[in-house]
MARFI-127816 format. One record per atom (N, C-alpha, C): y, x, z; residue number from 1; residue in three letters; atom name; chain. Coordinates in steps of 0.05 Angstrom, whole numbers, padded with zeros to 5 digits. Atoms other than C-alpha are relative to their C-alpha. Last residue first. Example, Ala and Ser with C-alpha at 12.3 -4.5 7.8 and 13.67 -1.06 7.14 Angstrom:
REC     c2     c1     c3  nr rest atom kette
REC -00024 -00016 -00001   2  SER    N     A
REC -00021  00273  00143   2  SER   CA     A
REC  00022 -00015  00014   2  SER    C     A
REC -00024  00018  00000   1  ALA    N     A
REC -00090  00246  00156   1  ALA   CA     A
REC  00024  00018  00000   1  ALA    C     A
//
This chain:
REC     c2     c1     c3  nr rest atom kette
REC -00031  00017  00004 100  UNK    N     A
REC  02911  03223 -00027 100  UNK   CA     A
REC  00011  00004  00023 100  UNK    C     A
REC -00014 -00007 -00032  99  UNK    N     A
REC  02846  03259 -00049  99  UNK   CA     A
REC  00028 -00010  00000  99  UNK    C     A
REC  00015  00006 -00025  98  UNK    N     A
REC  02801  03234 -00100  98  UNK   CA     A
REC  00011  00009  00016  98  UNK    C     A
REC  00006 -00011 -00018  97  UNK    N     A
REC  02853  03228 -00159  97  UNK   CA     A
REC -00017  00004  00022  97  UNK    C     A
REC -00012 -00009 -00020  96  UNK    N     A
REC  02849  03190 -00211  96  UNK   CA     A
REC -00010  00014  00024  96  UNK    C     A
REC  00001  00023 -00019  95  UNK    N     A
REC  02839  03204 -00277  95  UNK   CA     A
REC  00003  00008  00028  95  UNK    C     A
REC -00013  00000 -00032  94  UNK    N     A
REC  02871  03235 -00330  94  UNK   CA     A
REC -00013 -00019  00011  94  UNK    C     A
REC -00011  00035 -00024  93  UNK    N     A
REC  02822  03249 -00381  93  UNK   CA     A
REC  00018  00013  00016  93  UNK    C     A
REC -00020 -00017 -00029  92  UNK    N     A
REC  02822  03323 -00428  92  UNK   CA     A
REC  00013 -00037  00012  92  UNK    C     A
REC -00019  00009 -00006  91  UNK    N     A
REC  02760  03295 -00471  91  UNK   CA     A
REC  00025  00019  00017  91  UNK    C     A
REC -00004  00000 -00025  90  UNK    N     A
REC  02700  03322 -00509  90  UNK   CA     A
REC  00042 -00005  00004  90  UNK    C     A
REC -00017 -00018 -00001  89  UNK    N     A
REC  02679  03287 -00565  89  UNK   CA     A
REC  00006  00009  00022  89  UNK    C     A
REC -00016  00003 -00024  88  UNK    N     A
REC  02614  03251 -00586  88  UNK   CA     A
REC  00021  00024  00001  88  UNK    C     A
REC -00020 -00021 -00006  87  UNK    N     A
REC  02583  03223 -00639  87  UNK   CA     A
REC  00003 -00001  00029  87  UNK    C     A
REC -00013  00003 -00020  86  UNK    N     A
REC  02514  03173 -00633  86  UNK   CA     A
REC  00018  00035 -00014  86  UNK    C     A
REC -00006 -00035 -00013  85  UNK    N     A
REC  02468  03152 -00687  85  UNK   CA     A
REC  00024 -00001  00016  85  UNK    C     A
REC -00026  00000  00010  84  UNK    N     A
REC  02430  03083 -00692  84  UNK   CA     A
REC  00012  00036  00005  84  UNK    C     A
REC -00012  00014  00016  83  UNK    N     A
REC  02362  03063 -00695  83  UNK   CA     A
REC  00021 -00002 -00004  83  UNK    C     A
REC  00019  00011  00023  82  UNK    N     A
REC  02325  03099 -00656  82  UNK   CA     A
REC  00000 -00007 -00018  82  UNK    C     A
REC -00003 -00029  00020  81  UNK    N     A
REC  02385  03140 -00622  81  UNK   CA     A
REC -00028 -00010 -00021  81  UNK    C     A
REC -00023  00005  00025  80  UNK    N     A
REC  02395  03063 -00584  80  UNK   CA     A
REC -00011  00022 -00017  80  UNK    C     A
REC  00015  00014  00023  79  UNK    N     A
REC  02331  03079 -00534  79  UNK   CA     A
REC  00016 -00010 -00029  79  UNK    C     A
REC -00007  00022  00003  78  UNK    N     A
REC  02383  03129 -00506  78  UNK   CA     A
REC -00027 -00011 -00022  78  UNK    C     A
REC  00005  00021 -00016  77  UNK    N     A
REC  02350  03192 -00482  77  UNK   CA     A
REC  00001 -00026 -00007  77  UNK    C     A
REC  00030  00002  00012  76  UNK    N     A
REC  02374  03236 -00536  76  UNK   CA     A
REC -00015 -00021  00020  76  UNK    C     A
REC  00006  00006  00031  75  UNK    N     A
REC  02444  03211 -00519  75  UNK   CA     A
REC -00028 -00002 -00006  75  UNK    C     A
REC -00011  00036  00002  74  UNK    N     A
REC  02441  03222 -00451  74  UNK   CA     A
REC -00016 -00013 -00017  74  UNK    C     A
REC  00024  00007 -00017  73  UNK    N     A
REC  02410  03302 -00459  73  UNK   CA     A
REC  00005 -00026  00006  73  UNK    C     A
REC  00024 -00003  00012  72  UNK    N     A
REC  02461  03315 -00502  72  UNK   CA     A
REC -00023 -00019  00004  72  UNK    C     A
REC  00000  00017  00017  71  UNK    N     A
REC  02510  03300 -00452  71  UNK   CA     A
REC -00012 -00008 -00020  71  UNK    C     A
REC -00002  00020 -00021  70  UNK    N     A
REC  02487  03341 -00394  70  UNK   CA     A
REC  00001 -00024 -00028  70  UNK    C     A
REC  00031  00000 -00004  69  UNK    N     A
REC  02478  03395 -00447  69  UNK   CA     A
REC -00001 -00033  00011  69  UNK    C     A
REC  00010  00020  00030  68  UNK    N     A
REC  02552  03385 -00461  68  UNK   CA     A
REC -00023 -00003  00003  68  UNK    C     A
REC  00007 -00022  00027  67  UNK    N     A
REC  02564  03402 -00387  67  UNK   CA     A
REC -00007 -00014 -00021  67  UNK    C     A
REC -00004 -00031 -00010  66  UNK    N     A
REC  02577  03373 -00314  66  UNK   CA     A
REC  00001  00020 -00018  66  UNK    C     A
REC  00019 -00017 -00001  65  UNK    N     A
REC  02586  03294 -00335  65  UNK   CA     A
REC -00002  00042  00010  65  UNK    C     A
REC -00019 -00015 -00013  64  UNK    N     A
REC  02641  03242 -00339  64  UNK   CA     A
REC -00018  00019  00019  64  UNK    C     A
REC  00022 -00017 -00015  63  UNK    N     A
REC  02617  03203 -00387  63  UNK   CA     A
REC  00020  00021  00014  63  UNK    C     A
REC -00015 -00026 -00007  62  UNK    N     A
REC  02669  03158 -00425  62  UNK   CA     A
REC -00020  00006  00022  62  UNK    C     A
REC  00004 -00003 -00030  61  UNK    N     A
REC  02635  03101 -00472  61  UNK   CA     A
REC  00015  00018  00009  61  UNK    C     A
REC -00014 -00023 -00017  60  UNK    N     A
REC  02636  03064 -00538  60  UNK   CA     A
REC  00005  00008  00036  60  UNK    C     A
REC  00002  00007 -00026  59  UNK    N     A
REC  02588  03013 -00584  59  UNK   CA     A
REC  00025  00032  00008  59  UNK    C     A
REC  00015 -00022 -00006  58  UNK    N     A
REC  02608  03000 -00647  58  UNK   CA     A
REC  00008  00006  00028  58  UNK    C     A
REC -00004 -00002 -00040  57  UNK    N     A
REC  02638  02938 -00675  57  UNK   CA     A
REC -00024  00024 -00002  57  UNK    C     A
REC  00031 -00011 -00021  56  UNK    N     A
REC  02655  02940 -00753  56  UNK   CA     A
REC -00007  00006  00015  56  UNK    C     A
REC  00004 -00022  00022  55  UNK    N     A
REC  02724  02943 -00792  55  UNK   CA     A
REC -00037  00001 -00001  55  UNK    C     A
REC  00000  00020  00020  54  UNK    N     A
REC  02747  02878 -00742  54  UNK   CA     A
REC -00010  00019 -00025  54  UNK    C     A
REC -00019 -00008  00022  53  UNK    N     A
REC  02735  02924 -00688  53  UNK   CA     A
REC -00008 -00011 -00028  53  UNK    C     A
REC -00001  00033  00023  52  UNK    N     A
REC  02703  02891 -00632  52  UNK   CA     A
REC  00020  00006 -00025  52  UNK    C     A
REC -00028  00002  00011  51  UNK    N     A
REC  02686  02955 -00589  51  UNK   CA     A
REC  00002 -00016 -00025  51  UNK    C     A
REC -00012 -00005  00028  50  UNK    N     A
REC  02625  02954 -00552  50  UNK   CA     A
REC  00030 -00006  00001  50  UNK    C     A
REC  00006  00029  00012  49  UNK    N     A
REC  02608  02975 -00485  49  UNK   CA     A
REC  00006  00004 -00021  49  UNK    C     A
REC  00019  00000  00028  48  UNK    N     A
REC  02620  03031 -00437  48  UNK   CA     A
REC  00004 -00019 -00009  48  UNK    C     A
REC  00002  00037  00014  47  UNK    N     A
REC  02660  03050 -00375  47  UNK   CA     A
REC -00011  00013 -00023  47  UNK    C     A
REC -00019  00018  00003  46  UNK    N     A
REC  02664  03113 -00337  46  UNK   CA     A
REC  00003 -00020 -00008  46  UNK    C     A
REC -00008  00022  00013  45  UNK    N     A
REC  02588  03127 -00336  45  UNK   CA     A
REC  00020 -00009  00003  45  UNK    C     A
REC -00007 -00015  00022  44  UNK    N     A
REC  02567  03184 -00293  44  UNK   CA     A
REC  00006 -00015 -00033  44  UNK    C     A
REC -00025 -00012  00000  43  UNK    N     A
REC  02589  03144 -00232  43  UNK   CA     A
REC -00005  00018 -00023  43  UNK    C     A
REC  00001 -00019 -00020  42  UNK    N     A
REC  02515  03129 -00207  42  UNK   CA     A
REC  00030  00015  00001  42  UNK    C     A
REC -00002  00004 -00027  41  UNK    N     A
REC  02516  03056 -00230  41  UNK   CA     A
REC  00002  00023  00022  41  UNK    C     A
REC -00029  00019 -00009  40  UNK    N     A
REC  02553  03068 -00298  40  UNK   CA     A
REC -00010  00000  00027  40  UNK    C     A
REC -00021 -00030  00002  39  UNK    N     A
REC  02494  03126 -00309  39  UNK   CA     A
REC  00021 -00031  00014  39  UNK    C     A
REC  00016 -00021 -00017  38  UNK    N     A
REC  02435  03064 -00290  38  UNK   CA     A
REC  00024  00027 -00001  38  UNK    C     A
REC -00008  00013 -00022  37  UNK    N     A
REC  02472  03013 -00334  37  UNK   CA     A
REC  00001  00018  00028  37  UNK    C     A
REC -00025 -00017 -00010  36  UNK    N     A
REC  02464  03064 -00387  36  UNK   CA     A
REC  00008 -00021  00024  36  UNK    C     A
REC -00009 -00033  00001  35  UNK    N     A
REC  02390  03049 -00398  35  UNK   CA     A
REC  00021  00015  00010  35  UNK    C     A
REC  00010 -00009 -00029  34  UNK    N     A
REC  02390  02978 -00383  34  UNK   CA     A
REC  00005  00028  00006  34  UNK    C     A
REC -00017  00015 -00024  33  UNK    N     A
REC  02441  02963 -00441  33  UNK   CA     A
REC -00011  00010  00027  33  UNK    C     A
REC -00032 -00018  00000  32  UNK    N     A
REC  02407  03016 -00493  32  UNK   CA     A
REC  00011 -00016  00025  32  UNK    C     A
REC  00008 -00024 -00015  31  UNK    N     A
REC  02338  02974 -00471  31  UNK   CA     A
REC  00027  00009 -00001  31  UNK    C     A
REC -00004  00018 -00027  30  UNK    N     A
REC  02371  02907 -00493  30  UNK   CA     A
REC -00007  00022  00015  30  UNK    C     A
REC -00031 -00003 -00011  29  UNK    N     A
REC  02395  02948 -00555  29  UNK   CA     A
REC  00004 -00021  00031  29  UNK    C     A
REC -00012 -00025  00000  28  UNK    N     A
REC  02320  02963 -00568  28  UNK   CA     A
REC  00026  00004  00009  28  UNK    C     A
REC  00022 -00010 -00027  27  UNK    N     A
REC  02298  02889 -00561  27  UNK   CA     A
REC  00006  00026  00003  27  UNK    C     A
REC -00006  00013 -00013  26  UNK    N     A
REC  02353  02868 -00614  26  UNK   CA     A
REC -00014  00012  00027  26  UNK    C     A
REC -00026 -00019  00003  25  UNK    N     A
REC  02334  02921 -00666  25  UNK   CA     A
REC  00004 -00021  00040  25  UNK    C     A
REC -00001 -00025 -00009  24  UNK    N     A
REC  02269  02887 -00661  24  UNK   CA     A
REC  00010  00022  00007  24  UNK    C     A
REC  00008  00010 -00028  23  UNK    N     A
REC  02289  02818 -00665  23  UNK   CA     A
REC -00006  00022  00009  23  UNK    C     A
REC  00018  00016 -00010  22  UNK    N     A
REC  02335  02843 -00718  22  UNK   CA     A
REC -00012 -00009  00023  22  UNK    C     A
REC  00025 -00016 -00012  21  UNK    N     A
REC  02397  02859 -00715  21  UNK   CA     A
REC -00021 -00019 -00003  21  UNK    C     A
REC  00027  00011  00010  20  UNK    N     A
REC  02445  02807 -00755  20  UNK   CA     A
REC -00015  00023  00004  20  UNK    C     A
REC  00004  00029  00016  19  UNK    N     A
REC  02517  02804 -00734  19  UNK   CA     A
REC -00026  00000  00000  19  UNK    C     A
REC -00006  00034 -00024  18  UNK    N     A
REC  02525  02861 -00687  18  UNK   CA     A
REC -00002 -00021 -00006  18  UNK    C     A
REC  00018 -00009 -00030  17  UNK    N     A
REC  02492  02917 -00745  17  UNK   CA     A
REC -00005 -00021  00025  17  UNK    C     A
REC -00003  00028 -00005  16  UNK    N     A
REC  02544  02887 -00807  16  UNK   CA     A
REC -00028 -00002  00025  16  UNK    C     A
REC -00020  00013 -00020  15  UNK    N     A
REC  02567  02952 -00804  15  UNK   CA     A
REC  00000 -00022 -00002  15  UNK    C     A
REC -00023  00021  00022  14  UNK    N     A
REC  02501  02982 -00819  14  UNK   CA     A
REC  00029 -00013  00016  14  UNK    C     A
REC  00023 -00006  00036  13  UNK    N     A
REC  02456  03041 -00783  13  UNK   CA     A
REC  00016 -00030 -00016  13  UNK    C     A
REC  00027  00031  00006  12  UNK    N     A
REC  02505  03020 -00717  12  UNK   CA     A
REC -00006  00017 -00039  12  UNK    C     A
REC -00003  00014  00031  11  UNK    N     A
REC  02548  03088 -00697  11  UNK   CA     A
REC -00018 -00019 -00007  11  UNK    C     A
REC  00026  00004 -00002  10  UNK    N     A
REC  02542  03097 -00613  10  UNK   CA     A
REC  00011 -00017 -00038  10  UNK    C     A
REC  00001  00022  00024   9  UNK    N     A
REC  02607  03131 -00602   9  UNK   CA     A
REC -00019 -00012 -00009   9  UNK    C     A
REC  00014  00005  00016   8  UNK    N     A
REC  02616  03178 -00537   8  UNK   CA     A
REC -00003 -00026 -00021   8  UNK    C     A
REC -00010  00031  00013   7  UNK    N     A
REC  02683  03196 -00506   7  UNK   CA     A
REC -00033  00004 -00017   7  UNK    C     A
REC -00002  00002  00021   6  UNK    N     A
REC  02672  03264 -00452   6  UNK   CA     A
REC -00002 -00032 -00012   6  UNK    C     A
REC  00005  00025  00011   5  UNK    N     A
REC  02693  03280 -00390   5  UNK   CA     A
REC -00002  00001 -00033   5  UNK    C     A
REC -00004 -00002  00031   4  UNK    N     A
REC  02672  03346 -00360   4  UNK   CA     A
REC  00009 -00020 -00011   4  UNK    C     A
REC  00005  00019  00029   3  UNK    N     A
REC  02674  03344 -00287   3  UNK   CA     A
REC  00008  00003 -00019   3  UNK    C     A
REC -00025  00004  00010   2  UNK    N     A
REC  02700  03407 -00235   2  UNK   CA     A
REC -00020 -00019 -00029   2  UNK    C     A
REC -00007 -00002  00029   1  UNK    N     A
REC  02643  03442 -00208   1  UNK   CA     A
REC  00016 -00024 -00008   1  UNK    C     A
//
């Protein structure tokens, strides 16, 4: 089956969120880190992280998964969805090739 990619957005509950989490917010977004480290290490994680947008940083990723379910199922997962909410879109990526 032929990969899905999709762009996920991890919205912060304020946009001043990266400045001043609390200690509790803080311990939750140390889980979100471990959490997807584990998809980046198996390849269902094109890249991730935040995005330093001078408007308000929010976290972003590219999944590269078998079905929206597949993606769903992430998301609800993420210790982040506690405290923050998550969009997502699906993509038409170019990437590269596995045969050459």
């Amino acid at each position: 089956m032929e990969k899905q990619y999709y762009a996920i957005k991890l919205v912060p509950s304020r946009p001043t969120f990266a400045h001043d989490m609390t200690d509790n917010e803080k311990v939750i977004m140390q889980e979100h880190i471990i959490y997807w480290q584990q998809y980046l290490d198996q390849g269902i994680v094109v890249a991730i992280g935040p995005v330093l947008d001078p408007n308000g940083a929010y976290g972003f990723g590219i999944l590269a998964v078998d079905s929206e379910e597949q993606v769903k199922a992430l998301i609800s997962a993420d210790p982040a969805i506690k405290i923050n909410a998550y969009e997502y879109y699906r993509m038409m990526a170019m990437v590269p090739s596995t045969t050459h």
